[in-house]
One Martini backbone bead per residue (centre of mass of N, CA, C, O) as a GRO file, in nm:
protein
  152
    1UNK     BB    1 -18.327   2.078  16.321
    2UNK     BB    2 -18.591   1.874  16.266
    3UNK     BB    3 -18.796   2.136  16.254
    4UNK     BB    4 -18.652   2.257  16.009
    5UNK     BB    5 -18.663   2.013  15.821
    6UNK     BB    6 -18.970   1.982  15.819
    7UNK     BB    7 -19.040   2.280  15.720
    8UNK     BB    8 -18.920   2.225  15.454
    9UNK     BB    9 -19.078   2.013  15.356
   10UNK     BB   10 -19.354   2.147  15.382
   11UNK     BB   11 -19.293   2.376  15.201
   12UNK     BB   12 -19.247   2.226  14.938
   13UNK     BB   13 -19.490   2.036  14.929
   14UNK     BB   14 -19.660   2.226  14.855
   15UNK     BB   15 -19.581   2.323  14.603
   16UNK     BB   16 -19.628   2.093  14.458
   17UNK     BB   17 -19.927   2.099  14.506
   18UNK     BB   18 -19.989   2.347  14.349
   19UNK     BB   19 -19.868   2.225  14.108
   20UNK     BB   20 -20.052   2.015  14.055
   21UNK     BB   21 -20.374   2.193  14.066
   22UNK     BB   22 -20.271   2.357  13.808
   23UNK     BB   23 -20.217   2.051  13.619
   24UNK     BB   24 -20.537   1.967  13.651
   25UNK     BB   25 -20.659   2.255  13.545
   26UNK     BB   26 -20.546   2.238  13.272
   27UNK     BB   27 -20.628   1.961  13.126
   28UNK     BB   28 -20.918   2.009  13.177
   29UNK     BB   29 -20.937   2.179  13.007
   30UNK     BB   30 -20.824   2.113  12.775
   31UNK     BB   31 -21.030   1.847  12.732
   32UNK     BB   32 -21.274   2.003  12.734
   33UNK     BB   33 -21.155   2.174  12.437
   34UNK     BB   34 -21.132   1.873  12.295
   35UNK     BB   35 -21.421   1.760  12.301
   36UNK     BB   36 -21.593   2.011  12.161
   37UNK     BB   37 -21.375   1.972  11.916
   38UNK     BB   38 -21.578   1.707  11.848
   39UNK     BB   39 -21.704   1.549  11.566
   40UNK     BB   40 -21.929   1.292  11.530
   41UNK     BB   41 -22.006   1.320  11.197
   42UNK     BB   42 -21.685   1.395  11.101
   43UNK     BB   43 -21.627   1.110  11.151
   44UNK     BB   44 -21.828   0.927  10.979
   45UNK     BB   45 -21.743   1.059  10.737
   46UNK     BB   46 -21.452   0.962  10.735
   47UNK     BB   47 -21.474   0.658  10.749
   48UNK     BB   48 -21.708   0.659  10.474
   49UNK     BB   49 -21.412   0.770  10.294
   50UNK     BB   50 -21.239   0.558  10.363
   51UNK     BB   51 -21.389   0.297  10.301
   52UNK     BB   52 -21.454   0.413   9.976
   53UNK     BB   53 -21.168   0.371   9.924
   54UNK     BB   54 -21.063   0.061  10.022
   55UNK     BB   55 -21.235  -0.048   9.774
   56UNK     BB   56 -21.125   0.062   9.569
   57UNK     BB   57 -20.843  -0.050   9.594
   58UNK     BB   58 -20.921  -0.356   9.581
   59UNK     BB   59 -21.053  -0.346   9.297
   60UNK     BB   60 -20.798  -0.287   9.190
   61UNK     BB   61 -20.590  -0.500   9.298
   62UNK     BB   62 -20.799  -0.726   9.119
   63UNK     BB   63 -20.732  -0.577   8.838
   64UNK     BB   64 -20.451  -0.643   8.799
   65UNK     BB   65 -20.450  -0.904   8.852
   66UNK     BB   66 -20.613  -1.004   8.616
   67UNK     BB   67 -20.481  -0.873   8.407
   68UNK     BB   68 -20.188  -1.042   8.446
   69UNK     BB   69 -20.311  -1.318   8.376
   70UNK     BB   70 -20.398  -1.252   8.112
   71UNK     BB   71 -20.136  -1.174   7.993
   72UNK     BB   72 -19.991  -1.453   8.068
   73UNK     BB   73 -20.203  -1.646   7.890
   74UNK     BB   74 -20.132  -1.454   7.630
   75UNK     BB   75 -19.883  -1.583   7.646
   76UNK     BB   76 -19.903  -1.921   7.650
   77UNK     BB   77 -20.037  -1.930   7.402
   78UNK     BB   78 -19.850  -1.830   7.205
   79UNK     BB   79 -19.648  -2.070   7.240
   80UNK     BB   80 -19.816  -2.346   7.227
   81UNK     BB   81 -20.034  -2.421   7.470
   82UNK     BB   82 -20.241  -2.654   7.584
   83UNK     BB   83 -20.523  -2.720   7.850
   84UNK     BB   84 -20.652  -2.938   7.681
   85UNK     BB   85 -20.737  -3.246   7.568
   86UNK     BB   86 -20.827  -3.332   7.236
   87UNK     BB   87 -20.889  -3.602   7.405
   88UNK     BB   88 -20.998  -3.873   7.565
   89UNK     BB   89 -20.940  -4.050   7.793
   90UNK     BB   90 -20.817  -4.365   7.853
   91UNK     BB   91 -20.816  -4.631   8.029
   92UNK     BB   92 -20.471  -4.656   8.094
   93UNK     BB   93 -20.362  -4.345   7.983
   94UNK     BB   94 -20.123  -4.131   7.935
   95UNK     BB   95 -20.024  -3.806   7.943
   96UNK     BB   96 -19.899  -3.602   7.818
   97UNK     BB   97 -19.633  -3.366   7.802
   98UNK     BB   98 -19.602  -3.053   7.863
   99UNK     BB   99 -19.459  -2.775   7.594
  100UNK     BB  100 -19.295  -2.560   7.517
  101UNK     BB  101 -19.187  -2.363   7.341
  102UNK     BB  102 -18.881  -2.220   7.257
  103UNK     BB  103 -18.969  -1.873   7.193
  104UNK     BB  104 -19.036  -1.840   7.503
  105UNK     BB  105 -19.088  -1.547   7.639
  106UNK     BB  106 -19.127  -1.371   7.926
  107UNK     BB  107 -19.201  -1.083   7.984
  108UNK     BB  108 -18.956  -0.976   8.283
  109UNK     BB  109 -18.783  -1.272   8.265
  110UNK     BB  110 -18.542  -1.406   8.463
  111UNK     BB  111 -18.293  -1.582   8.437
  112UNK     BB  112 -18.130  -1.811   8.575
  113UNK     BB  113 -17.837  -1.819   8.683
  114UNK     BB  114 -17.750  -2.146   8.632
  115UNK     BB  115 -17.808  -2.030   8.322
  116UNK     BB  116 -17.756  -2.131   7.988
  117UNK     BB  117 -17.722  -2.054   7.695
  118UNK     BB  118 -17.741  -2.146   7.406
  119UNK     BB  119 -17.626  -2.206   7.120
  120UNK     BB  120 -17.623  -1.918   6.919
  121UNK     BB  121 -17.773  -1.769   7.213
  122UNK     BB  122 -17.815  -1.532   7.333
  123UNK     BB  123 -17.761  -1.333   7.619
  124UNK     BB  124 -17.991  -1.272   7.901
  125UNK     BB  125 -18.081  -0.905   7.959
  126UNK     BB  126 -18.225  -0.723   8.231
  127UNK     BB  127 -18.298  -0.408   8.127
  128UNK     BB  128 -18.273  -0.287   8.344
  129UNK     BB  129 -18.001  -0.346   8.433
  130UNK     BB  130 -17.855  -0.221   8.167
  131UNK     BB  131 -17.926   0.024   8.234
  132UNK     BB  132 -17.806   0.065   8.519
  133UNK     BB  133 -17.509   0.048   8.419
  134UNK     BB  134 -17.505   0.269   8.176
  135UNK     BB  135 -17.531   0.466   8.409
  136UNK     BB  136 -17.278   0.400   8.571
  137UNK     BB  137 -17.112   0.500   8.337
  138UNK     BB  138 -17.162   0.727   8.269
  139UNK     BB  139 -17.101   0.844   8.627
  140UNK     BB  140 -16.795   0.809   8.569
  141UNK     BB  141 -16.774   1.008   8.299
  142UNK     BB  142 -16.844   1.282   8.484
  143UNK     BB  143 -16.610   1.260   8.694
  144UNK     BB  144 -16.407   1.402   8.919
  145UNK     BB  145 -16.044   1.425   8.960
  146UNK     BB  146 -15.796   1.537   9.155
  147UNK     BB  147 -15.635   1.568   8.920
  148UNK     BB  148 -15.787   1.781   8.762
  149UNK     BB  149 -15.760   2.023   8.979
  150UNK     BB  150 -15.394   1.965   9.034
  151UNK     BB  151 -15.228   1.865   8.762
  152UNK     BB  152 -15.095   1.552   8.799
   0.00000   0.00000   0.00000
């Protein structure tokens, strides 16, 4: 019995290494027609075409920020706040607290949630959020109700 057992393993055995001999060669076959076909020429073209792409995204989003700087600026300017005092200030001398114009609005910006408008003037509302309600109430006005259906 145990002599059975003993030929029955020996024979799985070998299946298995014969197996394993033919997934090494296998393999290897594989990795050596996989690195024949890395071309280190086209590797480095591609990386100095990639590091040329993300300078250039840099630059970009350097210059939006820019961009962006300069808007609010030309917005903070329009409101009339200067940021120079007229004066040279003199030893013991408080500077002015800058106080921006009333009608100063920057597009974009939206209302504090807890800030409620002054009296006589409109609320503020921030126009995607209004497209988006407009285009709710639209998509609710073309839905069709069960009742449409079934006549009830």
């Amino acid at each position: 019995m145990i002599s059975a057992i003993e030929s029955q393993m020996n024979k799985h055995w070998s299946t298995v290494l014969d197996s394993l001999k033919e997934l090494n060669e296998s393999i290897s076959e594989n990795l050596d027609s996989l690195l024949t076909g890395i071309n280190p020429k086209g590797l480095r073209e591609t990386s100095t075409s990639l590091k040329e792409i993300m300078d250039t995204m840099n630059k970009s989003v350097q210059t939006m920020n820019l961009e962006k700087v300069l808007s609010e600026l030309k917005v903070l300017k329009a409101g009339g706040i200067s940021f120079a005092p007229a004066q040279p200030l003199v030893y013991g001398q408080q500077a002015e607290a800058i106080s921006a114009g009333t009608n100063l609005r920057p597009p974009g910006l939206k209302a504090p949630g807890g800030a409620k408008a002054a009296d006589g003037e409109p609320e503020w509302v921030d126009p995607t959020e209004k497209a988006k309600k407009e285009k709710e109430k639209d998509d609710e006005q073309h839905l069709l109700k069960p009742s449409d259906f079934f006549g009830m």
